[in-house]
TIVEX-592128 format. One record per residue: residue number from 1; residue in three letters; x, y, z of N, C-alpha, C in turn. Coordinates in Angstrom, 2 decimals, padded with zeros to 5 digits. Example, Ala and Ser with C-alpha at 12.3 -4.5 7.8 and 13.67 -1.06 7.14 Angstrom:
BEGIN
+-----+-----+---------+---------+---------+---------+---------+---------+---------+---------+---------+
|   k |   r |   neast |  nnorth |     nup |  caeast | canorth |    caup |   ceast |  cnorth |     cup |
+-----+-----+---------+---------+---------+---------+---------+---------+---------+---------+---------+
|   1 | ALA |  013.19 | -005.69 |  007.80 |  012.30 | -004.50 |  007.80 |  013.20 | -003.30 |  007.80 |
|   2 | SER |  012.85 | -002.25 |  007.08 |  013.67 | -001.06 |  007.14 |  012.90 |  000.03 |  007.87 |
+-----+-----+---------+---------+---------+---------+---------+---------+---------+---------+---------+
//
This chain:
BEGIN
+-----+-----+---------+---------+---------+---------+---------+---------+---------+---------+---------+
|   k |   r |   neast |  nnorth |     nup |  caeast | canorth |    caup |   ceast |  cnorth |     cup |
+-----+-----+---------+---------+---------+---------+---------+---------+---------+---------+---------+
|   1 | UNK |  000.85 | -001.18 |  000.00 |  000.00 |  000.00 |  000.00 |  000.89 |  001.24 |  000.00 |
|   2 | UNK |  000.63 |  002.25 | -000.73 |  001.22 |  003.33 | -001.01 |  000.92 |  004.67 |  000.18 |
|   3 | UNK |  001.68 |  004.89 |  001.12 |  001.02 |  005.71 |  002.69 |  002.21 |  006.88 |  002.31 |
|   4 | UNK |  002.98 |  006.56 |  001.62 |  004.38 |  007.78 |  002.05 |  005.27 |  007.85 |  000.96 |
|   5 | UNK |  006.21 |  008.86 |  000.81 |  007.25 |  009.28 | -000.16 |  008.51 |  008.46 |  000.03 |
|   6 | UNK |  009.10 |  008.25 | -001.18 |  010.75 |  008.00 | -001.44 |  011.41 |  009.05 | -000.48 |
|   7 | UNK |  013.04 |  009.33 | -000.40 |  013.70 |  009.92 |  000.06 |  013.57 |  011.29 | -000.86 |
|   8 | UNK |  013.04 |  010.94 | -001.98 |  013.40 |  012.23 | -002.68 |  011.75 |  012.86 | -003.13 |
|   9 | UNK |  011.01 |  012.72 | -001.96 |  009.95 |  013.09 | -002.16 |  008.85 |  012.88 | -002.87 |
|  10 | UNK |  009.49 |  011.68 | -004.03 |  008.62 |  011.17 | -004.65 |  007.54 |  010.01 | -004.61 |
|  11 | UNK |  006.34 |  009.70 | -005.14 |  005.51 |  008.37 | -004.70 |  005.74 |  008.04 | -005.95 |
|  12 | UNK |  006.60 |  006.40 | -005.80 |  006.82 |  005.70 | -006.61 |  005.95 |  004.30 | -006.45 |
|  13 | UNK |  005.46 |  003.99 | -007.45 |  004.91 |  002.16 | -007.73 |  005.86 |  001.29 | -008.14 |
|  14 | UNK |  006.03 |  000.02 | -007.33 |  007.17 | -000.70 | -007.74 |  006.88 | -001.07 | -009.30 |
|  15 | UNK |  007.33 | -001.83 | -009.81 |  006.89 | -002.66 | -011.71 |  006.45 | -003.97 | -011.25 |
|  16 | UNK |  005.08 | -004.41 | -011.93 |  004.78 | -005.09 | -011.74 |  003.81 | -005.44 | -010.49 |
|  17 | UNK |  003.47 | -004.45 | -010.23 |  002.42 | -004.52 | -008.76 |  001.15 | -003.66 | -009.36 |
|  18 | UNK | -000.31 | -003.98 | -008.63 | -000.93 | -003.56 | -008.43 | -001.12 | -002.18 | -007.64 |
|  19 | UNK | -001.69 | -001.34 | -008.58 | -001.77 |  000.28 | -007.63 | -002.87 | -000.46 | -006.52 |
|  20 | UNK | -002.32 |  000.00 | -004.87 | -003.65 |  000.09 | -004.09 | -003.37 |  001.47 | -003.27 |
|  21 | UNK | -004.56 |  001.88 | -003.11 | -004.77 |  002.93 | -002.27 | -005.60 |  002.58 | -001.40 |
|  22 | UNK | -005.98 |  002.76 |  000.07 | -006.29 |  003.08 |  001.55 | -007.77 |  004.04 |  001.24 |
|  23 | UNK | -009.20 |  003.59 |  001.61 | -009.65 |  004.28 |  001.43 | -009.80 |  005.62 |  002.06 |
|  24 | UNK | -009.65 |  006.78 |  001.49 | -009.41 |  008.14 |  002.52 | -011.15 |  008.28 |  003.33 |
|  25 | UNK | -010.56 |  008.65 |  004.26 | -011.67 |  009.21 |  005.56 | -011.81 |  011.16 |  005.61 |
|  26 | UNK | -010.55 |  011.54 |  005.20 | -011.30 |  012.61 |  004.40 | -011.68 |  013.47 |  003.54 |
|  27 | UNK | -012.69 |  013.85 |  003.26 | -012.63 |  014.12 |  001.90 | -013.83 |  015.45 |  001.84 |
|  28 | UNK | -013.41 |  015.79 |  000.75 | -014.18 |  017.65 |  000.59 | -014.48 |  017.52 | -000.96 |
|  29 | UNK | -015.08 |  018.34 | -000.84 | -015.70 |  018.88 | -002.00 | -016.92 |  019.96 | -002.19 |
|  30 | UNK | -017.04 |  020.46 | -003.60 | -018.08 |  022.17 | -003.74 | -018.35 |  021.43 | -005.19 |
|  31 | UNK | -019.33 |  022.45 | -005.90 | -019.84 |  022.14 | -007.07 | -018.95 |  023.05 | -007.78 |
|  32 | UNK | -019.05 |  023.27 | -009.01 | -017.77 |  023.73 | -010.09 | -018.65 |  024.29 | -010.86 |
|  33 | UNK | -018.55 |  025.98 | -011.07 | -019.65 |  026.73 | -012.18 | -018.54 |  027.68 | -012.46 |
|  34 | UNK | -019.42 |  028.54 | -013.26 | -018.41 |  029.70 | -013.99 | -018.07 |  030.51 | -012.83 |
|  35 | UNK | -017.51 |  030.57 | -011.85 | -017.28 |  031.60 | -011.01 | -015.88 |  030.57 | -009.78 |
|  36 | UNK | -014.61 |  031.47 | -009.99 | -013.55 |  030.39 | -009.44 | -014.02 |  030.77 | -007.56 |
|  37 | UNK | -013.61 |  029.61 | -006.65 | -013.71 |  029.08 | -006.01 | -013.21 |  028.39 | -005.48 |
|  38 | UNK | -012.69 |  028.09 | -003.94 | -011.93 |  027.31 | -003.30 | -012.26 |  026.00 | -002.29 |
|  39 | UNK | -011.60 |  024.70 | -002.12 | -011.96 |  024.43 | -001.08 | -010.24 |  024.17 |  000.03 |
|  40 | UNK | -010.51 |  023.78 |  000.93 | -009.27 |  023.93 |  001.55 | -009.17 |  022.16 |  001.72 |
|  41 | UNK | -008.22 |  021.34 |  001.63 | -007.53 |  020.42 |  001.65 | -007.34 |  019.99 |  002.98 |
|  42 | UNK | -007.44 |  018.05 |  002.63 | -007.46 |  018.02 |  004.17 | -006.06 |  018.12 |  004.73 |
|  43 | UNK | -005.85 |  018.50 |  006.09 | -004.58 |  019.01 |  006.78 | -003.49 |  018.16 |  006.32 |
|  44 | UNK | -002.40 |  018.44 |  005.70 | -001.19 |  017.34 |  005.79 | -001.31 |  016.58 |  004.20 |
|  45 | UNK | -002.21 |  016.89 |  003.79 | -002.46 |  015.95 |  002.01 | -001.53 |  016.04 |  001.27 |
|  46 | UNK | -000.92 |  015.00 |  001.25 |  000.24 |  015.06 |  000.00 |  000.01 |  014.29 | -001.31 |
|  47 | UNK | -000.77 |  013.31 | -001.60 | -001.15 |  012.35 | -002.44 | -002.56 |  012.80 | -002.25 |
|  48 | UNK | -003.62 |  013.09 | -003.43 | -005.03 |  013.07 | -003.11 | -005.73 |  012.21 | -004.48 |
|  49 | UNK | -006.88 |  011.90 | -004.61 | -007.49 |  011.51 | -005.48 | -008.64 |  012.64 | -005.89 |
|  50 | UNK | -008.48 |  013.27 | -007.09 | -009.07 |  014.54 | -007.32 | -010.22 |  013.81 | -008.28 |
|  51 | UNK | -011.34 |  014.29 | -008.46 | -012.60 |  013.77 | -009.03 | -013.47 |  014.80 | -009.32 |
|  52 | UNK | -013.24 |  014.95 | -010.49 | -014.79 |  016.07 | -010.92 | -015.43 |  015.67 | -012.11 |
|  53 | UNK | -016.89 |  015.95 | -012.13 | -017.93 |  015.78 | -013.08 | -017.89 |  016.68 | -013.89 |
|  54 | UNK | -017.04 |  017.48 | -013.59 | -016.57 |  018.89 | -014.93 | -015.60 |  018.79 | -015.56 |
|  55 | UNK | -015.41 |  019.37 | -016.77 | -014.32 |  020.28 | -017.12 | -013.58 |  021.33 | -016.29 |
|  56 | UNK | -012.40 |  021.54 | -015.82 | -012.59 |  022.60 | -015.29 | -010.83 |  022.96 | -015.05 |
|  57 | UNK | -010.35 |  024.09 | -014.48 | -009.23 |  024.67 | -014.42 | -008.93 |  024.95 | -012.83 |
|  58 | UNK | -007.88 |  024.34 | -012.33 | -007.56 |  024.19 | -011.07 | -006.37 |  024.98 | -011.06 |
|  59 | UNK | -006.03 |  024.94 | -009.93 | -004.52 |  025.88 | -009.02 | -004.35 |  025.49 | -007.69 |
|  60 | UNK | -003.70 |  025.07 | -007.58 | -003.56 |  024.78 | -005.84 | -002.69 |  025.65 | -004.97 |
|  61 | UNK | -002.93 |  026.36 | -003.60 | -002.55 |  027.23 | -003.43 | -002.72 |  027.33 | -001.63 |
|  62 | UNK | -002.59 |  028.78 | -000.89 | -002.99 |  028.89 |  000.10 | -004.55 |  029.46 |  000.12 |
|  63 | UNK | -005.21 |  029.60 |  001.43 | -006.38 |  030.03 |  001.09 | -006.98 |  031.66 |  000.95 |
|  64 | UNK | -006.22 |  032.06 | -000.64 | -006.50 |  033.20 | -001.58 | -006.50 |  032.10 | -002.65 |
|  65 | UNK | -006.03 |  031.47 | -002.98 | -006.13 |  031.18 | -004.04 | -007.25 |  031.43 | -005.25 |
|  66 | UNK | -006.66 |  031.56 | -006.66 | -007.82 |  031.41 | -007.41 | -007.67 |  030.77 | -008.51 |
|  67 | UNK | -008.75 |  030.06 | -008.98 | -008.55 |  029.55 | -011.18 | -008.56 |  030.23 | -011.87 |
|  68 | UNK | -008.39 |  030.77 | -012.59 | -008.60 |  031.43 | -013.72 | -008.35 |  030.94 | -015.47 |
|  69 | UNK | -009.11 |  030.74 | -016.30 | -009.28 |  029.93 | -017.54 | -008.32 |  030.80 | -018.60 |
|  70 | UNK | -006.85 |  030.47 | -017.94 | -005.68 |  030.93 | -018.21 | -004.56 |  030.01 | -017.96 |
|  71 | UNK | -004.05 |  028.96 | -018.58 | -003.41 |  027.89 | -018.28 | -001.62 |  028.31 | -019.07 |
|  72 | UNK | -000.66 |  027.76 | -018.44 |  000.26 |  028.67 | -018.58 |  002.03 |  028.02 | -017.51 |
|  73 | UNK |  002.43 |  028.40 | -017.71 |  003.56 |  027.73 | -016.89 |  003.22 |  027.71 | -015.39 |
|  74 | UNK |  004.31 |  026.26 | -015.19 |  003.20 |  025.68 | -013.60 |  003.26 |  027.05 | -012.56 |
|  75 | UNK |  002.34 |  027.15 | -011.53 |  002.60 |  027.67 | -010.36 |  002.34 |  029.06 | -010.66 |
|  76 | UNK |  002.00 |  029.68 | -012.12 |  001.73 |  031.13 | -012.69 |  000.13 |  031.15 | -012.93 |
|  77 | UNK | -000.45 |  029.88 | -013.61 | -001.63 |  029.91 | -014.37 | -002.36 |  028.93 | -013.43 |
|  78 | UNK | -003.40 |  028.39 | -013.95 | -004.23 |  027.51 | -013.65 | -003.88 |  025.73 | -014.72 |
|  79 | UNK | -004.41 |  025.09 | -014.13 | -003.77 |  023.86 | -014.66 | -005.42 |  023.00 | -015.33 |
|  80 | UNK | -005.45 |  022.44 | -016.60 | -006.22 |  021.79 | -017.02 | -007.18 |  020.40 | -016.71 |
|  81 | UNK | -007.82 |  020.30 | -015.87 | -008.34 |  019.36 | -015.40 | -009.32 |  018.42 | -015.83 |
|  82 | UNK | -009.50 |  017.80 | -016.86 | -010.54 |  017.21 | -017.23 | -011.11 |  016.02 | -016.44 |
|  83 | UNK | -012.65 |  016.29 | -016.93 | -013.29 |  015.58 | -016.28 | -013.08 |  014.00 | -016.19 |
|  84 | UNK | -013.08 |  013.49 | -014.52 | -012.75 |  011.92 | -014.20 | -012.49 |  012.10 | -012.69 |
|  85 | UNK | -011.36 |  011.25 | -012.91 | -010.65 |  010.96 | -011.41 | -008.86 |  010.79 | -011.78 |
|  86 | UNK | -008.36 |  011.27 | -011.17 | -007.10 |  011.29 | -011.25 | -006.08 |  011.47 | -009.50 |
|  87 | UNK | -005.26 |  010.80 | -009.37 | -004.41 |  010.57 | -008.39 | -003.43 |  011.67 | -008.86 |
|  88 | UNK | -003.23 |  012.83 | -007.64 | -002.54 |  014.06 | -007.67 | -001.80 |  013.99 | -006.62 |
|  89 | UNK | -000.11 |  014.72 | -007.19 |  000.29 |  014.97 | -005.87 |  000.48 |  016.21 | -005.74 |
|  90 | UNK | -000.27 |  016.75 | -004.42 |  000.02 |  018.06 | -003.71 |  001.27 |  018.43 | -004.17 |
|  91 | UNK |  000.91 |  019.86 | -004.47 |  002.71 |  020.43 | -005.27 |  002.67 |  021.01 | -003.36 |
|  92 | UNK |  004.10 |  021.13 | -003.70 |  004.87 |  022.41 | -002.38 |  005.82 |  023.24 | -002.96 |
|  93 | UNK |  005.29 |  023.93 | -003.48 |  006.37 |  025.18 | -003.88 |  007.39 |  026.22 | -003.04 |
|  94 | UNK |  008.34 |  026.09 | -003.07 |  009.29 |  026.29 | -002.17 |  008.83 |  025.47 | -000.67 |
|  95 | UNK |  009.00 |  024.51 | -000.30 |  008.69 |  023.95 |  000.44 |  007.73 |  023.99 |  001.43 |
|  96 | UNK |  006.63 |  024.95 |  000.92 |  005.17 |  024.36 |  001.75 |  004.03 |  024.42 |  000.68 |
|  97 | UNK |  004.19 |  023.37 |  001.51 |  002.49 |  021.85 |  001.34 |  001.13 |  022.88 |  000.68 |
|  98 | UNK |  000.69 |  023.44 | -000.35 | -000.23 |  023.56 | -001.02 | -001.33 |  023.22 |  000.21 |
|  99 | UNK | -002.52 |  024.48 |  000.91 | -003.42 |  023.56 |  002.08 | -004.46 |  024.18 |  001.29 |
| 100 | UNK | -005.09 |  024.80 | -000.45 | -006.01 |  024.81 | -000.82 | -006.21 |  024.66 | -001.99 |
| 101 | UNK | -007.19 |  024.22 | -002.57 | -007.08 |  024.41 | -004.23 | -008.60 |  025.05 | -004.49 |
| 102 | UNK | -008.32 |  025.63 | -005.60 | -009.23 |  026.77 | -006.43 | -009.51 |  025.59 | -007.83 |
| 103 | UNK | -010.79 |  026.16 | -008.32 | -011.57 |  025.50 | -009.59 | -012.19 |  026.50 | -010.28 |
| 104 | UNK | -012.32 |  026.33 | -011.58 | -013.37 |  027.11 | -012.27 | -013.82 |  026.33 | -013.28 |
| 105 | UNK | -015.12 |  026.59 | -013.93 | -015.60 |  025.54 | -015.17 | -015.08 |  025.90 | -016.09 |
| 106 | UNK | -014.30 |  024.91 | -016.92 | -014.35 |  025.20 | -018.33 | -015.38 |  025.36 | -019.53 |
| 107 | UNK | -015.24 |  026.70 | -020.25 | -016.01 |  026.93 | -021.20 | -016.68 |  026.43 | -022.27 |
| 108 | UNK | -017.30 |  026.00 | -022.82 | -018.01 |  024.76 | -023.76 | -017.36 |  024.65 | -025.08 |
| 109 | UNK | -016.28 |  026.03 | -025.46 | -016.12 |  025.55 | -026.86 | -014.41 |  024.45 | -026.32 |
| 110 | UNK | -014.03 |  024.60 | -025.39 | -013.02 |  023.52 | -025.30 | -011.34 |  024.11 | -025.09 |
| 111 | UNK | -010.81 |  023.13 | -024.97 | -009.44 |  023.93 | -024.83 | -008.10 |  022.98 | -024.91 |
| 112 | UNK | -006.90 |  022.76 | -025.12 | -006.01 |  021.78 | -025.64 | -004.84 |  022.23 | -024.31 |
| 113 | UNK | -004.03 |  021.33 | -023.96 | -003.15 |  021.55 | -023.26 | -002.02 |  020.69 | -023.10 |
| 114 | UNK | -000.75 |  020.88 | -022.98 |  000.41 |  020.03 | -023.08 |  001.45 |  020.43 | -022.49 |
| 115 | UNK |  001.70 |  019.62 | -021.16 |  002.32 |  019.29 | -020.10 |  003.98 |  018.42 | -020.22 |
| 116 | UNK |  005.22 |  019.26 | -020.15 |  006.42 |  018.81 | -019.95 |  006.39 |  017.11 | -018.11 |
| 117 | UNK |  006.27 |  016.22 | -018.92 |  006.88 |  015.56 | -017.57 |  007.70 |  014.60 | -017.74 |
| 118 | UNK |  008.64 |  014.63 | -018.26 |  009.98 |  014.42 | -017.96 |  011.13 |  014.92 | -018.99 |
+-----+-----+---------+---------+---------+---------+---------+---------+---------+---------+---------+
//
């Protein structure tokens, strides 16, 4: 079961194993419309499982944070979120822990996005 980081901060899956995750006890959530919006994260989250029924444009941040349907180099813009479920890890920019994230809906005619990871 996956509870904690490598030495170098990273959550790695061995090869050849099954992903399992621990079911979380807590968990938040708001509805997602044209107007950005925050919720605050549970205390200490470093690994989360993010889930929305939208389209929509996220940022994770302290609690000012905001989205804005402006996507753009990390930690400047808002980040592309399409609709599902996806396993995220809490960024920490200069070394503290991200304790909110911001949403906004994405607009109906659509939008393309492409992400450096590695």
């Amino acid at each position: 079961m996956l509870d904690k980081a490598n030495d170098e901060g990273e959550f790695v899956f061995t090869r050849r194993s099954a992903l399992q995750f621990k079911t979380g006890t807590l968990r938040v959530g708001d509805d997602v419309d044209g107007t950005t919006d925050r919720i605050a994260l549970p205390v200490g989250a470093k690994l989360i499982e993010l889930s929305s029924t939208a389209d929509c444009y996220i940022m994770f941040g302290d609690d000012s944070v905001d989205a804005t349907a402006t996507i753009g180099n990390d930690g400047v813009n808002s980040k592309l979120f399409m609709a599902g479920v996806q396993i995220v890890e809490v960024p920490s920019p200069g070394g503290v822990l991200a304790t909110d994230i911001a949403y906004i809906q994405v607009a109906a005619a659509g939008f393309i996005q492409a992400e450096q990871l590695v």
